[in-house]
Structure formats: structure tokens, C-alpha cells
N, CA, C and O atoms as CSV, one atom per row, in Angstrom:
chain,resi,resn,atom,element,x,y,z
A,1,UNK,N,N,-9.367,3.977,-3.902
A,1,UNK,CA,C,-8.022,4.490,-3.845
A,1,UNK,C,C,-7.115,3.539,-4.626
A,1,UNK,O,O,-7.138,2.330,-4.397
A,2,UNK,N,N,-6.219,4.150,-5.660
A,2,UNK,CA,C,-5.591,3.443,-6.341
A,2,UNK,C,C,-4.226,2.970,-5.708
A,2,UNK,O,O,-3.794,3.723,-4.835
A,3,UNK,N,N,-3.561,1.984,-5.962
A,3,UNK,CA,C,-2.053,1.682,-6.134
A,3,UNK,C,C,-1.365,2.819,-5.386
A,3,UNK,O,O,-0.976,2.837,-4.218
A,4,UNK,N,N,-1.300,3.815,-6.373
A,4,UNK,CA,C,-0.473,4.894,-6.543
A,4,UNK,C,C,-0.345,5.306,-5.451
A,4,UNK,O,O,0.720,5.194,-4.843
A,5,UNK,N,N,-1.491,5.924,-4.912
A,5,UNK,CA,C,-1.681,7.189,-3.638
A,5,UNK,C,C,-1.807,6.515,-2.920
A,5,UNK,O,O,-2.547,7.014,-2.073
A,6,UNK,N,N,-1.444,5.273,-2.583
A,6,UNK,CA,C,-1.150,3.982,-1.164
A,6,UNK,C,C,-0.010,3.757,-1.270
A,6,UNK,O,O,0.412,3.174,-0.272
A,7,UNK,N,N,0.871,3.971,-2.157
A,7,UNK,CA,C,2.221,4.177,-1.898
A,7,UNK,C,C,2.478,5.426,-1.633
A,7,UNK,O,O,3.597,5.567,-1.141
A,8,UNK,N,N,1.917,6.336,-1.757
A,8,UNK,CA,C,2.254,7.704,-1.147
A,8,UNK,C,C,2.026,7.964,0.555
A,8,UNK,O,O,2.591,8.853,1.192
A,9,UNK,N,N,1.345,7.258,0.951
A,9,UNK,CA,C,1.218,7.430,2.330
A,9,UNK,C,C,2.253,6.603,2.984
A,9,UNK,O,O,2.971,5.855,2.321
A,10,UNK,N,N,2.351,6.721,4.296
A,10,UNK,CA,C,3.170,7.073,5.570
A,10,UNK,C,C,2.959,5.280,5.548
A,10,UNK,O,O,2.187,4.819,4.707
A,11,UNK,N,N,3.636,4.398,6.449
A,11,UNK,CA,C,3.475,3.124,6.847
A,11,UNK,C,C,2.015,3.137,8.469
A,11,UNK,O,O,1.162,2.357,8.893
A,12,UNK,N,N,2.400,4.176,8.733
A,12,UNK,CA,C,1.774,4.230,10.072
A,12,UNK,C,C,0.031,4.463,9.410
A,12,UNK,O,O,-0.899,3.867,9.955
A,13,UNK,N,N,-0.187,5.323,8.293
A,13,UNK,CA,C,-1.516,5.790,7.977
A,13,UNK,C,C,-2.093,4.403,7.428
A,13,UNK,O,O,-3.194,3.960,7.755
A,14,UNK,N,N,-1.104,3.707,6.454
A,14,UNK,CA,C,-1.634,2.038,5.918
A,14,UNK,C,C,-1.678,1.383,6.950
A,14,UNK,O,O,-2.559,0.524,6.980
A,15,UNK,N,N,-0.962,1.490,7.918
A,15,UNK,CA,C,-1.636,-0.014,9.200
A,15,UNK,C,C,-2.936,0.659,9.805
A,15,UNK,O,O,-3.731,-0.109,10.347
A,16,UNK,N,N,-3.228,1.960,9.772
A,16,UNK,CA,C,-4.517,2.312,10.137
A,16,UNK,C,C,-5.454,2.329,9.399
A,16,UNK,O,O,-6.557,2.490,9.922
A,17,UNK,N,N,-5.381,2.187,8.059
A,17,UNK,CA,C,-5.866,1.634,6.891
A,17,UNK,C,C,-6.423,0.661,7.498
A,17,UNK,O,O,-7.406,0.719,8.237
A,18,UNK,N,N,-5.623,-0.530,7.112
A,18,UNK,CA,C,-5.501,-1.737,7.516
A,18,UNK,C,C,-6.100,-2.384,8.590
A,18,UNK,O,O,-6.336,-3.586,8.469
A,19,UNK,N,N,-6.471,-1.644,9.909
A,19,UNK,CA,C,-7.198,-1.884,10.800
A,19,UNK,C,C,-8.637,-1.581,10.575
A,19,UNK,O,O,-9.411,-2.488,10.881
A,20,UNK,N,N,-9.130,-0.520,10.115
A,20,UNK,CA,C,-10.092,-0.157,9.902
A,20,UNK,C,C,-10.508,-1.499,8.819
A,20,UNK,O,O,-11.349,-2.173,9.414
A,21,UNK,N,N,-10.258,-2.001,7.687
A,21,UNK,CA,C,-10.657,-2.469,6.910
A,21,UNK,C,C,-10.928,-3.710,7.301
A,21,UNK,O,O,-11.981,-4.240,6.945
A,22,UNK,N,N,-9.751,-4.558,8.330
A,22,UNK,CA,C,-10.106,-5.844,9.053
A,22,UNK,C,C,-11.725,-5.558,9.535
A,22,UNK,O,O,-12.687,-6.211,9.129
A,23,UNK,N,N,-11.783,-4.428,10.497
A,23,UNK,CA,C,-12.955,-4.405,11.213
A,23,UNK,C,C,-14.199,-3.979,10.191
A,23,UNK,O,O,-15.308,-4.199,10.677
A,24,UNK,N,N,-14.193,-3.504,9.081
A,24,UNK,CA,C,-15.031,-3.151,8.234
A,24,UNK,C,C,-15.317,-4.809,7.951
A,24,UNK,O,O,-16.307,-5.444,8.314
A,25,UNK,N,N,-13.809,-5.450,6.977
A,25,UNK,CA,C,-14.502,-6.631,6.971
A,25,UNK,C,C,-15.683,-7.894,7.584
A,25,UNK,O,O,-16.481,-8.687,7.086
A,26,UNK,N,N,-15.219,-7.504,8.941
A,26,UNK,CA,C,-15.542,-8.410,10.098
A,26,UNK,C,C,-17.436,-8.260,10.234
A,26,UNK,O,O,-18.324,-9.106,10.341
A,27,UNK,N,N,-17.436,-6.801,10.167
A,27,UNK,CA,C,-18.942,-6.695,10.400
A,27,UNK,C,C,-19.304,-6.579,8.893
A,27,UNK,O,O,-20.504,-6.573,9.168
A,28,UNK,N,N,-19.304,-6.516,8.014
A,28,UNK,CA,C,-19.703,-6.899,6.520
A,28,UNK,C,C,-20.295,-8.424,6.538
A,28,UNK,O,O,-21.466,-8.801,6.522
A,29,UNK,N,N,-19.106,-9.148,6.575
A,29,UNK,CA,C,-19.454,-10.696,6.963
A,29,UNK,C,C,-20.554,-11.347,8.152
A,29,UNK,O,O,-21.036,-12.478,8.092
A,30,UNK,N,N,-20.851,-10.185,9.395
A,30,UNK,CA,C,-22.094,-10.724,9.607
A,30,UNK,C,C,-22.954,-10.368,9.552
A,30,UNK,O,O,-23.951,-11.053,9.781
A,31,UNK,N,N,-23.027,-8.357,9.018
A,31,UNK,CA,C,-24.066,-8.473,8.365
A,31,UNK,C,C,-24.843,-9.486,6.798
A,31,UNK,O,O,-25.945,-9.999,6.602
A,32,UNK,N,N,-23.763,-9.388,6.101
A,32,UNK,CA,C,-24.251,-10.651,5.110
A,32,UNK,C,C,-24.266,-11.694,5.416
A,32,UNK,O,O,-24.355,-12.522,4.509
A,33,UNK,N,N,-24.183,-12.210,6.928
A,33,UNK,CA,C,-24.546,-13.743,7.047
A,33,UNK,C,C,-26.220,-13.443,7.863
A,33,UNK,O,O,-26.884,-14.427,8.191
A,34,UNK,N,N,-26.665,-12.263,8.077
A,34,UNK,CA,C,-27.753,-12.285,9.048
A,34,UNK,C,C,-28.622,-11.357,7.968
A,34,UNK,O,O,-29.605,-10.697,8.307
A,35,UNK,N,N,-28.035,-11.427,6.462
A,35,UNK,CA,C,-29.052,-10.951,5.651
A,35,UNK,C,C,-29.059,-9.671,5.451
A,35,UNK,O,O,-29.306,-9.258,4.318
A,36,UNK,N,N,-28.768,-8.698,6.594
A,36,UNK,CA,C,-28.762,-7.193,6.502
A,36,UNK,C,C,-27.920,-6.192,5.630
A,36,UNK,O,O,-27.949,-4.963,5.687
A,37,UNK,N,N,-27.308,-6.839,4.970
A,37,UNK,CA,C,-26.022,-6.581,3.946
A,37,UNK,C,C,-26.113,-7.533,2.823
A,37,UNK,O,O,-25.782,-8.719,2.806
A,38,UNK,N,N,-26.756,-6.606,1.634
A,38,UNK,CA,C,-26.808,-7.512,0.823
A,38,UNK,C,C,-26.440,-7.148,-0.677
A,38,UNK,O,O,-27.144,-7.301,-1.675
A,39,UNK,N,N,-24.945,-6.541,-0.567
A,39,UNK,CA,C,-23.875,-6.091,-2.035
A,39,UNK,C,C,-22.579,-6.799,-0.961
A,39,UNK,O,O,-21.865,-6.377,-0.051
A,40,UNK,N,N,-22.774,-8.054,-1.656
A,40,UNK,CA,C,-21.505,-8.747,-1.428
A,40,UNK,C,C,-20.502,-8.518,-2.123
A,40,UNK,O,O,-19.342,-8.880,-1.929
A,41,UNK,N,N,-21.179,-7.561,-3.425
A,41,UNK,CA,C,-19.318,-7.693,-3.783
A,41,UNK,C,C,-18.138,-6.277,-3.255
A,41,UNK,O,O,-16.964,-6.037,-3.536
A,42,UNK,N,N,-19.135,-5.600,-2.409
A,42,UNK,CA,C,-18.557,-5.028,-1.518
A,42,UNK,C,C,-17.591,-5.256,-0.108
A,42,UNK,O,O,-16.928,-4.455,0.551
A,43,UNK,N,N,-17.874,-6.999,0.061
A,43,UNK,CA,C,-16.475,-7.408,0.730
A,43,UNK,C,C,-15.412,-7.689,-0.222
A,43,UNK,O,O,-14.244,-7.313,-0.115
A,44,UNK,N,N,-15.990,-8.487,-1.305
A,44,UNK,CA,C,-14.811,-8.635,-1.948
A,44,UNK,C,C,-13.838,-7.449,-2.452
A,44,UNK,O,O,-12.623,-7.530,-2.634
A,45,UNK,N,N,-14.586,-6.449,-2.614
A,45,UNK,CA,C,-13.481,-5.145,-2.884
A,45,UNK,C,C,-12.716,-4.654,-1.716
A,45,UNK,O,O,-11.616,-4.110,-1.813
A,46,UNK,N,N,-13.590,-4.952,-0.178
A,46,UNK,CA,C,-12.837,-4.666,0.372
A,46,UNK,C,C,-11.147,-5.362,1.069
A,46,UNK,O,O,-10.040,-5.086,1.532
A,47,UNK,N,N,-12.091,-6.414,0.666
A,47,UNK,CA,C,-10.828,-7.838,0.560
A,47,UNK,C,C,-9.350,-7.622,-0.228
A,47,UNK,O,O,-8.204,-8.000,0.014
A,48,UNK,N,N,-10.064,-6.699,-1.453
A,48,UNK,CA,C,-8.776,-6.529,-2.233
A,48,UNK,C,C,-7.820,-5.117,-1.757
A,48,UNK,O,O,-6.600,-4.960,-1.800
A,49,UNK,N,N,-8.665,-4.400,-1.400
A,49,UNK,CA,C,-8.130,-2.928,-0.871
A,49,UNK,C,C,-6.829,-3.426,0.153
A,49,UNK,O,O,-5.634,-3.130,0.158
A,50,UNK,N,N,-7.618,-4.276,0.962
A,50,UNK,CA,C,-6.593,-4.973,2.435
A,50,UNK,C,C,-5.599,-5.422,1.505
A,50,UNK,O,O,-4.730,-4.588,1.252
A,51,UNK,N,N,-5.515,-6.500,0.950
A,51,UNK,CA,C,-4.888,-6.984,0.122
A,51,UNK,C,C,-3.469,-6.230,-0.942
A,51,UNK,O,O,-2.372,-6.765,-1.097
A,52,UNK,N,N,-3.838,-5.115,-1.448
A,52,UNK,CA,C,-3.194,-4.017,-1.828
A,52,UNK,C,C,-2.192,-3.403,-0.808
A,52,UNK,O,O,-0.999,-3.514,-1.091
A,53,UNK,N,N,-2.603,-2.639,0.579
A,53,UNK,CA,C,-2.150,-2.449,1.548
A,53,UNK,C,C,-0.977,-3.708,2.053
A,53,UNK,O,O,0.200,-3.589,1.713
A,54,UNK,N,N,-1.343,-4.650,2.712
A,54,UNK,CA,C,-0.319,-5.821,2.729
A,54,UNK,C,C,0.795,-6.186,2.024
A,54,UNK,O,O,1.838,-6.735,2.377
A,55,UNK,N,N,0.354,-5.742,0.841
A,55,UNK,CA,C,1.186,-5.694,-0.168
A,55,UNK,C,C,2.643,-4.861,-0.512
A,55,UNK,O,O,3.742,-5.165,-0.976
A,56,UNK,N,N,1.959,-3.591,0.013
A,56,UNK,CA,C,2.756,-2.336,-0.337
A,56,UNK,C,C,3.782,-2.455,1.115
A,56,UNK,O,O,4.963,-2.134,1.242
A,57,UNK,N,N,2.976,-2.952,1.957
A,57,UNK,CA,C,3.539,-3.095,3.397
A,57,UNK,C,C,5.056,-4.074,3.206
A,57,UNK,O,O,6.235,-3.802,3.433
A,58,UNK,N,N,4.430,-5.201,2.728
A,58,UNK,CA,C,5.372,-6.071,2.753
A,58,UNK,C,C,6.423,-5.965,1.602
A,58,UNK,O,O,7.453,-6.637,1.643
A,59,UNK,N,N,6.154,-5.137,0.609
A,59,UNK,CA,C,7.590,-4.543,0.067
A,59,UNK,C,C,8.229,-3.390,0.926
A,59,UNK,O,O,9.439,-3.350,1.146
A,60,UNK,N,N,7.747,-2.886,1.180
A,60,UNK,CA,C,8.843,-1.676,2.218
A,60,UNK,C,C,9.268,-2.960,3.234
A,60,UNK,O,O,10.469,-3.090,3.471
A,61,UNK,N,N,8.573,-3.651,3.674
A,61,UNK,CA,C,9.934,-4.163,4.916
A,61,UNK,C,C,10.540,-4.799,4.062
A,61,UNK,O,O,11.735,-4.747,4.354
A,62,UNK,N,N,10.295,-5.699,2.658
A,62,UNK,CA,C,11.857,-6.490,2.270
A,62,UNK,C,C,13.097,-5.123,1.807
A,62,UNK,O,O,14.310,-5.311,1.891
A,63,UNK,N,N,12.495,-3.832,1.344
A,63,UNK,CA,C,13.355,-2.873,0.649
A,63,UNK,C,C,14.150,-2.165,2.436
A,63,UNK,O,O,15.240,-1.595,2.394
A,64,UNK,N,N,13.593,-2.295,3.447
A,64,UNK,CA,C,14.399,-2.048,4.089
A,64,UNK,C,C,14.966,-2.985,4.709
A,64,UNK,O,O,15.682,-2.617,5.641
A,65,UNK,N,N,14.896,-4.091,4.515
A,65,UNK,CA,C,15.911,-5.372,5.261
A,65,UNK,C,C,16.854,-5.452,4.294
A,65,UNK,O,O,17.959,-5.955,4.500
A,66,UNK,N,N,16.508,-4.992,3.244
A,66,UNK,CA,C,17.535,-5.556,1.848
A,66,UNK,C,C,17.027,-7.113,1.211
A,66,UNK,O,O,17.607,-7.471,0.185
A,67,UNK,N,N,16.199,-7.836,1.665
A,67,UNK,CA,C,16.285,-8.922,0.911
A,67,UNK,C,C,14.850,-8.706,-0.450
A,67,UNK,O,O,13.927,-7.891,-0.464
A,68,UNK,N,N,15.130,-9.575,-1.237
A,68,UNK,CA,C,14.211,-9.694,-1.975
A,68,UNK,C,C,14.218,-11.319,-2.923
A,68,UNK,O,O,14.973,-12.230,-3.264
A,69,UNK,N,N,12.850,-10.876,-3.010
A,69,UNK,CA,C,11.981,-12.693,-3.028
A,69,UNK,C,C,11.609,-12.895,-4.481
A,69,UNK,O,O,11.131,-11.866,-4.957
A,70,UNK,N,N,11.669,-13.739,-5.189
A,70,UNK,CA,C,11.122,-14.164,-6.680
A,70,UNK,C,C,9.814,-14.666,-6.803
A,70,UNK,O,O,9.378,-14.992,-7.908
């Protein structure tokens, strides 16, 4: 899912995003620490997906507080 169509969704659908992906992360990491998972660079994408989300998150709250950061 790109940029784009993660700014199109709701704040409420990205923190459920967002949850899901923590917990995706969580068991990724022990399946690849116990061997059973072994396309690691499938956390790292998912790392970035979260990452994206957080992102988009944390500009809507500075655009609705009004402040903004350099």
C-alpha cells in the first residue's frame, strides 16, 4: 500500500493498521529468531509500512494543533 491510499483512510482504520503491524512485527521477530521465518526482509518492509503510518499520523495531529516542526 502506497503513501497515497494511507492518506486516504480514516485515523481510526491507520491505528488499526498500526496495531496489527506491531503484532505482525512481534511474531516475525520470533519466528526469525527460532529459525521458522526465514525472508527477513519481510520485517524490514514491515518496519517501514509502520513507519509510513506514524508518519501520516503524526502530521494530522501537528495540522490539527496548528503547530509545525522543521
Amino acid at each position: 500500500m502506497n503513501t497515497n491510499e494511507l492518506r486516504q483512510k480514516s485515523p481510526e482504520e491507520l491505528t488499526r493498521m498500526m496495531a496489527q503491524l506491531h503484532e505482525s512485527i512481534r511474531d516475525m521477530r520470533f519466528k526469525i529468531a527460532t529459525r521458522q521465518h526465514t525472508k527477513v526482509r519481510s520485517l524490514r518492509e514491515a518496519k517501514k509500512r509502520l513507519a509510513r503510518i506514524l508518519t501520516i499520523l503524526r502530521e494530522r495531529q501537528q495540522q490539527d494543533t496548528g503547530k509545525t516542526s522543521i
